[in-house]
C-alpha positions in Angstrom: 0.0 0.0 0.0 1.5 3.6 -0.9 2.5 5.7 1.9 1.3 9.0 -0.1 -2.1 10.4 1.7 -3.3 11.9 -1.1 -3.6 8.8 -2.9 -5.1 6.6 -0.2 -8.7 5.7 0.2 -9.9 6.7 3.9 -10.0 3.1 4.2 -6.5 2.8 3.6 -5.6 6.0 5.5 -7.0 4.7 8.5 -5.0 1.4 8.1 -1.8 3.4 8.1 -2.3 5.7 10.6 -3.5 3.4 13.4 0.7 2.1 12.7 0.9 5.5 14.2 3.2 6.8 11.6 5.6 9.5 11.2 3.8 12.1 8.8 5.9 14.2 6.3 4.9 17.0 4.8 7.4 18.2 1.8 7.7 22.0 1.2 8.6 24.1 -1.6 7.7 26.7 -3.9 6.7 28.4 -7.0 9.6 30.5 -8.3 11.8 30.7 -11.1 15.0 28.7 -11.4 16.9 29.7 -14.5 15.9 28.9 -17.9 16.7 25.3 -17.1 14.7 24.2 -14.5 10.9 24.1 -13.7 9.0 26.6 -11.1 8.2 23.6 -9.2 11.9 22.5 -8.8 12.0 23.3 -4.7 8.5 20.3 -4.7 11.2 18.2 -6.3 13.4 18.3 -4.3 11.1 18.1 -1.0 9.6 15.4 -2.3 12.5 13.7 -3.7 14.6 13.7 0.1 11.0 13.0 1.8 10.9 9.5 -0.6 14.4 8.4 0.0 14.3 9.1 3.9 10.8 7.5 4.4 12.2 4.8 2.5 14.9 4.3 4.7 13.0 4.7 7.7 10.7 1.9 6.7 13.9 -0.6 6.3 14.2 -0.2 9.9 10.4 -1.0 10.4 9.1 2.4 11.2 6.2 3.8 9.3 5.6 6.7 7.5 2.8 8.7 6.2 3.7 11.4 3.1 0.9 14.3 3.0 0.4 16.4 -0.5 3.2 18.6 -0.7 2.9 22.9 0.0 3.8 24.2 -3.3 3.8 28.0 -2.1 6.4 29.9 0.3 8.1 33.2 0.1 9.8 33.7 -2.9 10.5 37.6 -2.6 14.0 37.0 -4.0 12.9 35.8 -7.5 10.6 39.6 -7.5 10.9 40.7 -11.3 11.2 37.3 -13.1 7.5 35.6 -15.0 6.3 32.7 -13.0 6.8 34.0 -9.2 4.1 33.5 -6.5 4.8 34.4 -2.9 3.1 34.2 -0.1 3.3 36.2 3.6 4.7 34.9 5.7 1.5 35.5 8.2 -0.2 33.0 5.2 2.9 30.6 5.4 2.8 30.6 8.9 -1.1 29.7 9.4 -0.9 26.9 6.3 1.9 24.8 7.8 0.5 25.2 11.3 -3.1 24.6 10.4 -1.7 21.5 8.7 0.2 20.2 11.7 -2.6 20.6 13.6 -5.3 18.9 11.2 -2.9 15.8 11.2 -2.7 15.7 14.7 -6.7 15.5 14.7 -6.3 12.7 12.7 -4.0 10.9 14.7 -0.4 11.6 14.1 1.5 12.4 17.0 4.9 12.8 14.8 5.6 15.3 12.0 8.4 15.9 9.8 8.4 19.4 8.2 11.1 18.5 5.1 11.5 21.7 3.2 13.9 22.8 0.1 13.0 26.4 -0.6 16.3 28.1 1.1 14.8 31.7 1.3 15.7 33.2 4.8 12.3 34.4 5.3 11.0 31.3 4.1 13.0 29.2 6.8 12.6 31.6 9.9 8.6 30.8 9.1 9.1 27.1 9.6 11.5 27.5 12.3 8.3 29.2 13.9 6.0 27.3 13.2 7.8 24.8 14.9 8.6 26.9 17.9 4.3 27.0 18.3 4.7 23.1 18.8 6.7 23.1 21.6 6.4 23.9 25.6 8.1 26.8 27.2 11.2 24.7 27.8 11.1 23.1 24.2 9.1 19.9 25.7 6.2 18.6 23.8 3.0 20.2 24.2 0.4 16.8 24.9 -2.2 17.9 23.2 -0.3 18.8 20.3 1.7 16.8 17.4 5.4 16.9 18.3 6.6 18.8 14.8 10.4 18.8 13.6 12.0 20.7 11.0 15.2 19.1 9.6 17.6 22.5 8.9 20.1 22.0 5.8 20.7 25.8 6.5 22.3 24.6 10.1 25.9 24.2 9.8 25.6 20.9 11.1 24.1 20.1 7.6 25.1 22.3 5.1 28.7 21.1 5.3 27.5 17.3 3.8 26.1 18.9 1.3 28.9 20.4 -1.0 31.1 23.5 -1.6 28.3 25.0 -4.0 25.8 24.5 -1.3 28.1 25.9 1.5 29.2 28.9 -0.8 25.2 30.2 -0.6 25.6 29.9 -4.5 23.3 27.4 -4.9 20.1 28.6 -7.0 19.2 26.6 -9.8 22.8 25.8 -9.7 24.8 22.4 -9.8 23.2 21.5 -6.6 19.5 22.0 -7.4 20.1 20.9 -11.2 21.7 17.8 -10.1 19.1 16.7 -7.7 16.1 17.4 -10.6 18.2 15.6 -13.0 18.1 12.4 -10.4 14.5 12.9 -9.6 12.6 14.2 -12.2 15.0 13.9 -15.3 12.2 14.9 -18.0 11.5 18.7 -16.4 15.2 19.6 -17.3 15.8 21.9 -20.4 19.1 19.9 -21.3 20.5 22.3 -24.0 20.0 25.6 -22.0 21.6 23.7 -18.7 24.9 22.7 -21.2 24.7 26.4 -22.3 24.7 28.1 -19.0 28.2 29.9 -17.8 28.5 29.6 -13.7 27.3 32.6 -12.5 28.5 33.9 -8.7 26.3 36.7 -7.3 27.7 36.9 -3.6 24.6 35.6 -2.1 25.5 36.1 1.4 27.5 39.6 0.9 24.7 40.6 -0.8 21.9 39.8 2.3 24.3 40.8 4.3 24.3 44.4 2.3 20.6 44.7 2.6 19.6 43.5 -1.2 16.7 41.3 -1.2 16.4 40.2 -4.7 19.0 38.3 -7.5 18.4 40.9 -9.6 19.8 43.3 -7.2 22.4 41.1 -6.3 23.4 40.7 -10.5 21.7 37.8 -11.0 19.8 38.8 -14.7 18.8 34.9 -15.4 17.2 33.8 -11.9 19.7 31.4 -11.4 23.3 31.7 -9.6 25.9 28.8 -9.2 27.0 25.9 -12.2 24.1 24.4 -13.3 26.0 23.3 -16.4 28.4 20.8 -14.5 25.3 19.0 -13.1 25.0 15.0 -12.9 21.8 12.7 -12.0 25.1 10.8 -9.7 25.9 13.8 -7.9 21.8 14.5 -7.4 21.4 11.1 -6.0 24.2 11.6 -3.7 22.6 14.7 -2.3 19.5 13.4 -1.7 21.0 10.4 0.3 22.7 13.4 2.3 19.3 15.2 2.8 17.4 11.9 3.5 20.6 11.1 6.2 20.0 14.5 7.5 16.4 13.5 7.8 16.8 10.3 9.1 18.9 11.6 12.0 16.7 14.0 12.6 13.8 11.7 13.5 15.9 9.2 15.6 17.5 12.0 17.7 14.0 13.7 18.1 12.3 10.0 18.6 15.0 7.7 20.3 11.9 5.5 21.2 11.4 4.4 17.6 14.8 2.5 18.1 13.9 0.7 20.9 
């Protein structure tokens, strides 16, 4: 039986979640990346680390529940470029919380927020949203789903990840590309990828500097990084990262699944 809600009877869905599963619930966005890659590349990649860590979860025998992915977050960054739709973050917040909380009315007692949009904004959301799930000495509420968010923004994280990750140069680049090529090989534009020069905008100078958009920051093509050296073998190695990062995660938030 799949382990995808949004394809389960409520037959079925009951089934699963008297296991008392862990629930996932990828999130992304809808913003441009390049001319290379689909708005919907950040679902990809959500959905692609969520598959791969629920996978490996299940080898140790614990169940998992994958909800429908959010496919909107704030994507203030990609202003001036066809195909951008943000969110506030007042919106964000309420979605992802309103969500927690409708699982736990169904049951789950375990949630795994697994994002890939890497705005700041976007990130300091979920890191709230997570903070509303927790007691004043960051014990579990009881009458509330224990919610985890899984940071590749941590340093903790970032460092497995690669030097294009770490550098903050990382939009639509060789680590994004290489993951969609893995995952979703069809939604790549292969000859504008090959075409592409690496591009280096000074992500993190330029945040630091107070600009809030690539094109502020020199970035004319939405995209920043080398999306041309991309490889479907270095995409499935970062999402074994990201699914590691997961998986680690859950056990250090959960040690009682081990036992």
């Amino acid at each position: 039986m799949t382990n995808d809600l949004a394809r389960m009877t409520w037959p079925e869905a009951q089934e699963l979640i008297a296991k008392d599963p862990i629930a996932f619930v990828p999130i992304g966005s809808t913003e441009p990346h390049g001319p290379h890659l689909c708005l919907d590349t950040d679902v990809t990649i959500a959905e692609a680390q969520t598959r791969e860590a629920c996978r490996r979860l299940e080898e140790r025998g614990i169940p998992t529940l994958i909800a429908p992915p959010v496919s909107y977050g704030l994507t203030n960054f990609t202003d001036g470029f066809a195909g951008r739709v943000t969110v506030r973050p007042g919106t964000l917040f309420n979605l992802l919380e309103d969500i927690c909380e409708g699982l736990g009315q169904e049951g789950i007692s375990r949630i795994v927020l697994s994002n890939a949009h890497l705005e700041p904004a976007h990130i300091e959301v979920i890191r709230s949203v997570v903070l509303d799930f927790a007691g004043p000495s960051d014990e579990r509420c009881l009458d509330k789903p224990h919610v985890i968010f899984p940071d590749n923004t941590r340093r903790r994280w970032a460092g497995t990840l690669g030097d294009e990750f770490k550098s903050g140069e990382c939009h639509a680049g060789s680590y994004e590309a290489s993951i969609v090529l893995a995952a979703d090989p069809e939604a790549v534009r292969m000859d504008e990828l090959r075409a592409l020069p690496p591009v280096e905008i000074g992500l993190i100078a330029g945040m630091r500097a107070g600009k809030r958009t690539f094109l502020e920051m020199g970035g004319d093509n939405a995209y920043c990084g080398d999306p041309a050296s991309a490889s479907a073998e270095q995409g499935h190695e970062s999402i074994g990262a990201l699914a590691d990062m997961i998986v680690a995660s859950v056990l250090e938030a959960w040690p009682e699944l081990t036992d």
